[in-house]
C-alpha positions, -999 to +999 in steps of 0.1 A: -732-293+374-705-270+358-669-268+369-676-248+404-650-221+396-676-213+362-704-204+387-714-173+396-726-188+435-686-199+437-676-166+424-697-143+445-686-167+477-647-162+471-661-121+468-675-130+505-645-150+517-624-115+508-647-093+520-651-108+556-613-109+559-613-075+556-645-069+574-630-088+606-595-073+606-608-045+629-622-067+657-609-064+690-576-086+696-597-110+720-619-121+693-591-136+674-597-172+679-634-163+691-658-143+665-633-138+640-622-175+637-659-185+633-668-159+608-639-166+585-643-203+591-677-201+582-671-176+549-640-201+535-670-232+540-697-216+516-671-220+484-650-250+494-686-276+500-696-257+466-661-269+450-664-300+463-701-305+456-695-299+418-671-329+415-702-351+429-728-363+415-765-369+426-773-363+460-737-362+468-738-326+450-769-315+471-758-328+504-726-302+498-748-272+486-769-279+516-735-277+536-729-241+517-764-234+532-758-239+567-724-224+568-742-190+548-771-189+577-741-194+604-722-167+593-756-145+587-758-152+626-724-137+630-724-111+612-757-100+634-736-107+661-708-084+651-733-059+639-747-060+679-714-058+696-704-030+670-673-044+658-661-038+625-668-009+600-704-005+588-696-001+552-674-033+550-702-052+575-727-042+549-708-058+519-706-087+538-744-087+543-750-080+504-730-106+491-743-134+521-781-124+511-770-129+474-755-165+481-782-174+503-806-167+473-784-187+450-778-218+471-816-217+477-828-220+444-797-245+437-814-271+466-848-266+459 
């Protein structure tokens, strides 16, 4: 596997990790440690198990991509939750969703 920070997949999820930042800085005080926590939480997962996948090797390097998996779908699950309680401004929601669908598509083909 190449040094993680020379993958797109890594790239596009630091993009993510930004983006739902900014994307969660307009929810409601009282999701601070709630929705927001668990969003950013997941986002900051998807790179970090990538990072740490690359410096495996074998099914060491899956098991960590898989990780980057689950945390993408949990946040894909948040984000529809935001997207249902209307928090958040559509446009940066929407980014959020691009790059996630993106990442998922990566990751997939990566642990296949």
């Amino acid at each position: 596997m190449a040094h993680y920070r020379e993958l797109t997949v890594w790239q596009k999820s630091i993009e993510l990790v930004v983006a739902v930042y900014h994307y969660t800085q307009a929810f409601p005080e009282l999701e601070r440690y709630g929705l927001t926590s668990q969003m950013r939480r997941s986002a900051v997962s998807i790179p970090s198990n990538i990072a740490e996948g690359s410096r495996r090797r074998g099914k060491d390097t899956a098991h960590f991509l898989k990780i980057s998996f689950g945390s993408a779908s949990e946040l894909e699950t948040q984000l529809e939750i935001s997207k249902r309680l209307d928090f958040g401004k559509l446009r940066e929601r929407e980014r959020c969703e691009s790059l996630l669908s993106e990442i998922l598509r990566m990751l997939n083909k990566m642990t296949t």
